[in-house]
C-alpha positions in Angstrom: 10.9 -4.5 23.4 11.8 -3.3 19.6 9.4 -1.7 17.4 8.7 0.7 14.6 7.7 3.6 14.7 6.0 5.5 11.4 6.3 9.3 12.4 6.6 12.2 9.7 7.2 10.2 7.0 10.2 8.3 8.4 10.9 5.2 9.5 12.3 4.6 13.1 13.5 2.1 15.3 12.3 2.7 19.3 12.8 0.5 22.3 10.1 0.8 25.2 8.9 -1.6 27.6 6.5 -4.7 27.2 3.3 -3.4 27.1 1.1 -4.9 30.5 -2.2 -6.3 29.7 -5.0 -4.0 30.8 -8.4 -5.2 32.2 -10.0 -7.6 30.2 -6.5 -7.8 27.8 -4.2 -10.3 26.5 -0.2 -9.8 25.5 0.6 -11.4 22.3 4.2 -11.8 20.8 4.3 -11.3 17.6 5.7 -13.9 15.3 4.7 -12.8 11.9 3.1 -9.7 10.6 2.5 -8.3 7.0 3.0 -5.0 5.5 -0.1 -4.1 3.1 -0.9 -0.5 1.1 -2.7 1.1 4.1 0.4 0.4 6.0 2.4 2.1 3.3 -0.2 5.4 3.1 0.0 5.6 6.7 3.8 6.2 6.1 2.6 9.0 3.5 0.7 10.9 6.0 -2.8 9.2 5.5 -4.8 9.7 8.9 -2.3 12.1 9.9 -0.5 8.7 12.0 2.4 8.5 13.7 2.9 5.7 15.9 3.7 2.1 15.8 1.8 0.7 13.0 0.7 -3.3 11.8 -2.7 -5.2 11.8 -2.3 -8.0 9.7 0.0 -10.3 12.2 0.2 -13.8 14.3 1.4 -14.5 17.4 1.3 -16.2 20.6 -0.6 -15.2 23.5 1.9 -15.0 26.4 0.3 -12.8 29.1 -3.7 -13.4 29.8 -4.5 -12.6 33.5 -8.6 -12.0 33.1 -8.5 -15.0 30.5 -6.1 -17.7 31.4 -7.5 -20.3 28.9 -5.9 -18.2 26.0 -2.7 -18.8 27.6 0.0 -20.1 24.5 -2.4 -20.1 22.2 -1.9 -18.8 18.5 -3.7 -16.2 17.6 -4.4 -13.0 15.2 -7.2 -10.1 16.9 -9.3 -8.3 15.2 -8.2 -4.5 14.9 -11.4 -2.3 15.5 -11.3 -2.0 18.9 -14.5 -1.1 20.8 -15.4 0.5 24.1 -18.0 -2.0 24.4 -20.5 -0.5 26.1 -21.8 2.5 24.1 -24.9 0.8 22.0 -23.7 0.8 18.9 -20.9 -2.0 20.2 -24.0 -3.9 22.0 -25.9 -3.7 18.5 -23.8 -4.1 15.8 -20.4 -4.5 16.9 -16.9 -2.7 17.5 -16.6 -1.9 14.1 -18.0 1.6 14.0 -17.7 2.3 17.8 -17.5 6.0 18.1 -15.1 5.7 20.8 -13.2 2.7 18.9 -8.9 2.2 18.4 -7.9 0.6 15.2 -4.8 -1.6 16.2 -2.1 0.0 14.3 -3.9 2.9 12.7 -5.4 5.1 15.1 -4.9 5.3 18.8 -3.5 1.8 19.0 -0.1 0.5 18.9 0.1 -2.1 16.2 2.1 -5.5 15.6 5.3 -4.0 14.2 6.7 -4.6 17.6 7.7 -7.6 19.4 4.5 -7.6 21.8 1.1 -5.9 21.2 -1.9 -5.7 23.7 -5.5 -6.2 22.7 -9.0 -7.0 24.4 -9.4 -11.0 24.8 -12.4 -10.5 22.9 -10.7 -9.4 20.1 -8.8 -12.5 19.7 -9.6 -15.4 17.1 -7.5 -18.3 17.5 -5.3 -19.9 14.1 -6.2 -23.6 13.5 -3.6 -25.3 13.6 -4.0 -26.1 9.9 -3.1 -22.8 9.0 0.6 -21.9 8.9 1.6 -18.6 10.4 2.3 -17.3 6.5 -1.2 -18.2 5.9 -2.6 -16.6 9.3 -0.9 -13.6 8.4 -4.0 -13.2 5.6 -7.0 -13.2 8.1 -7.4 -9.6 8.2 -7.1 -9.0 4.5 -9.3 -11.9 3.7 -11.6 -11.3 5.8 -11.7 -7.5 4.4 -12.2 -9.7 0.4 -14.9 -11.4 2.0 -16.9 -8.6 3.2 -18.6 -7.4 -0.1 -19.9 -10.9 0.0 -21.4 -9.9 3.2 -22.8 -6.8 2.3 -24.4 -6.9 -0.9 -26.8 -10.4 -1.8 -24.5 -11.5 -4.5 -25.6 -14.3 -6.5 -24.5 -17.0 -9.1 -26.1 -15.1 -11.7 -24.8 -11.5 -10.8 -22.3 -10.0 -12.8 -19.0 -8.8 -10.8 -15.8 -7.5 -11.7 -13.0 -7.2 -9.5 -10.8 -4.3 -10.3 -7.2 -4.1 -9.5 -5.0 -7.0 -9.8 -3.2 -6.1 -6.3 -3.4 -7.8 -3.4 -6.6 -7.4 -2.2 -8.1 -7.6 -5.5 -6.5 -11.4 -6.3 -7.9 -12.0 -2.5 -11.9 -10.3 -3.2 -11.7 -12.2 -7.0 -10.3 -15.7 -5.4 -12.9 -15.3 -2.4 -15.7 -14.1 -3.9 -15.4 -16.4 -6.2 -17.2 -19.1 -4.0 -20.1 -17.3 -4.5 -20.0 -16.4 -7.8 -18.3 -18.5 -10.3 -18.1 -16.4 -13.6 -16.4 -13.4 -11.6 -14.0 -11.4 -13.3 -10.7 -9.6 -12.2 -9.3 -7.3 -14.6 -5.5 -5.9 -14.3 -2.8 -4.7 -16.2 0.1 -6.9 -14.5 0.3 -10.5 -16.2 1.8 -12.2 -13.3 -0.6 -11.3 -10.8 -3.5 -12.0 -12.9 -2.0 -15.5 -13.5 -2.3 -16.4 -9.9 -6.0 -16.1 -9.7 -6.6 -17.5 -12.9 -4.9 -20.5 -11.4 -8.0 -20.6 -8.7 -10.4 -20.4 -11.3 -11.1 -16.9 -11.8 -11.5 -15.3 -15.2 -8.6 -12.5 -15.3 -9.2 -10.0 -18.0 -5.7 -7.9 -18.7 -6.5 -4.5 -20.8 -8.3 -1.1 -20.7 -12.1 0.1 -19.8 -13.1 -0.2 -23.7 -11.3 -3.4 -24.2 -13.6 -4.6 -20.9 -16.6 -3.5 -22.3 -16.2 -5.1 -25.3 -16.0 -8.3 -24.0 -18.4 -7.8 -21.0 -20.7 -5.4 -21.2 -21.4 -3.5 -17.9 -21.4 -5.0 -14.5 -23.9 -5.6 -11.9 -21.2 -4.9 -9.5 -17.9 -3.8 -9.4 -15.7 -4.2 -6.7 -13.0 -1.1 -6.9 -9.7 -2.3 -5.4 -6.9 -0.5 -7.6 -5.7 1.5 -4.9 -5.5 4.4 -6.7 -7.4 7.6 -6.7 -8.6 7.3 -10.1 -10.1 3.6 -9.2 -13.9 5.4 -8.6 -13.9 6.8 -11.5 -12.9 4.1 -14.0 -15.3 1.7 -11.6 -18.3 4.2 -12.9 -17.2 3.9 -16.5 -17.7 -0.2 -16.1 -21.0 -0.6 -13.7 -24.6 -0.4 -15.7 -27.2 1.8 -14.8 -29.0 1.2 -10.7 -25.1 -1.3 -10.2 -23.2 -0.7 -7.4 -19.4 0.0 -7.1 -17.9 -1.9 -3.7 -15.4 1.4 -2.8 -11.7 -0.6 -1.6 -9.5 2.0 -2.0 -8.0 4.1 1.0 -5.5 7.5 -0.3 -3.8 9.9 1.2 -4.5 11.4 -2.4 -8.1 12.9 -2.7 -10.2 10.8 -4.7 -11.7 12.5 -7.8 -15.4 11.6 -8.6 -18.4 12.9 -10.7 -21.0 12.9 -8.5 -23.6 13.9 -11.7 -22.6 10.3 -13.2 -23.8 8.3 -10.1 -27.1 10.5 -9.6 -28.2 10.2 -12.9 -27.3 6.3 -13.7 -28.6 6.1 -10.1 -25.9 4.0 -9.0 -25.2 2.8 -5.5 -22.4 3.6 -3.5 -20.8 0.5 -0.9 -17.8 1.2 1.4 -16.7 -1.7 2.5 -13.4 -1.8 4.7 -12.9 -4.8 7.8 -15.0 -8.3 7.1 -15.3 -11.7 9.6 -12.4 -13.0 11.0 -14.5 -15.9 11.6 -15.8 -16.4 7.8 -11.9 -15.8 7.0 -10.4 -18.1 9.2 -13.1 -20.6 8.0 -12.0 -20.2 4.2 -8.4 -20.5 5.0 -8.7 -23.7 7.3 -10.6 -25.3 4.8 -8.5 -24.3 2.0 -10.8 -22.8 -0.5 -8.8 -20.0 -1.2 -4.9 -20.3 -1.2 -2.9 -17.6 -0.2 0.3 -18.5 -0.8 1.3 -17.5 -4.2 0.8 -14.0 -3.1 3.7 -14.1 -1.0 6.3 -11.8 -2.4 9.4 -12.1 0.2 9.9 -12.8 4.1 12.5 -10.9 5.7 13.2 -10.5 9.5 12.0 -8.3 12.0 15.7 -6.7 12.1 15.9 -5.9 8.3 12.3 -4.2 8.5 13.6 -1.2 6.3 14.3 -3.4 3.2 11.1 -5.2 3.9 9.5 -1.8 3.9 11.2 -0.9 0.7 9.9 -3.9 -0.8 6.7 -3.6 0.0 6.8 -0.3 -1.6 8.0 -1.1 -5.3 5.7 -0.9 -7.8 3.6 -4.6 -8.3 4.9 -6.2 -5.3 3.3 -8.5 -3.4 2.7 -9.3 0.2 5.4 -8.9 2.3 5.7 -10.7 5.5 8.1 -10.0 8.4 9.3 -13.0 10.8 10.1 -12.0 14.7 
């Protein structure tokens, strides 16, 4: 098979064999994947990777000796990876398995290739409802979702998304079910514009224009993906708030710890969410993902998707197999 291979901060095409479902695994060829910013810092050098990277992908399961009723089905897997038997992945999950793969990021080939493997109980399958454009957005959904998850969020809480990117459209739109007066602020027009058009109140200017209008925040959710994102998250959370921490770097990120001990102000990280929740909202179409489709390119032209992925305000870029 062809895939990609991210390895000293170059680009490379590699041909190897199919991979052969292991015990308990499934084969799935890949028929869309995206490219999103952790993708692009992995390039940098971020978790020292080198490898065959992707995570946010669709595909059809084509091999699945241990679980034959997965056979042809469409699907997208979850990328934490457990052991699944140590206890943390009997109590809580694969999430924060000490022995745990990350599918495309760490010890795990990802879905830049035309086949990837992955436990059968790491599969959720696409409704049919959901194009493969649109299943292509579980994982990062899923990920918007999760500060929903994590903190009790209510109507009445005040919440400000920061960072129109990606991810930040996807945390304002989906959040946004569970509190309706959210806010996104930005500085890129066009990108604000497409979550205004799902009802979110989009706010484009500077911390002092923010809280002018606002006030501080209960919560802010810090998605600007760069290293500086903590710090202007501090200047815009009141007192005993909380800042939701996005942002993955291979820059350090630069914070005053004396600010968040004396305003006492929690801490979240918050990285993976529910594939389940996300492939919920998406097959009932309370969040649409569509307008943050940038481009589709195919699987052979993966270098100009790549480089368009990397410009400065792009959107999501999705690459057809």
């Amino acid at each position: 098979m062809r895939a990609v291979i991210f390895a000293n901060g170059a680009v490379h095409w590699t041909t190897k064999p199919q991979p052969l479902p292991g015990p308990g695994e499934v084969s799935i060829q890949v028929r869309m994947a995206g490219i999103c910013n952790t993708d692009l810092e992995l390039l940098k050098g971020y978790m020292d990777f080198a490898g065959i990277p992707g995570h946010e992908f669709v595909g059809r399961v084509v091999a699945a000796p241990d679980h034959p009723e997965l056979l042809g089905k469409r699907v997208t897997a979850e990328i934490n990876l457990g052991c699944g038997r140590c206890r943390t992945c009997l109590t809580s999950g694969p999430r924060h398995c000490p022995h745990r793969t990350t599918l495309g990021i760490a010890g795990k080939d990802g879905a830049f290739a035309e086949y990837v493997t992955v436990p059968a109980s790491a599969v959720h399958m696409v409704p049919d409802g959901v194009s493969d454009r649109e299943a292509v957005f579980i994982e990062p959904l899923a990920a918007a979702l999760e500060p929903g998850q994590q903190l009790h969020l209510t109507a009445d809480t005040s919440v400000l998304v920061l960072g129109d990117g990606k991810l930040g459209i996807l945390a304002a739109c989906s959040l946004r079910l569970q509190v309706p007066d959210i806010v996104l602020a930005g500085r890129h027009p066009r990108k604000l514009a497409i979550a205004a058009a799902q009802g979110v109140a989009t706010r484009h200017g500077d911390i002092a224009g923010l809280r002018e209008a606002f006030g501080r925040f209960d919560v802010v959710v810090e998605a600007t993906g760069r290293p500086d994102g903590l710090a202007c998250a501090l200047d815009l959370v009141r007192p005993e708030g909380t800042v939701v921490l996005k942002t993955t770097t291979f820059a350090p990120t630069p914070v005053d710890m004396a600010r968040v001990v004396v305003d006492e102000i929690s801490l979240v990280g918050s990285r993976c969410g529910n594939f389940r929740l996300a492939t919920s909202v998406l097959g009932h179409r309370l969040v649409d993902v569509a307008p943050l489709i940038e481009a589709v390119h195919p699987f052979d032209a993966f270098p100009e998707a790549l480089a368009a992925a990397a410009r400065p305000g792009a959107m999501k870029v999705l690459v057809e197999f």
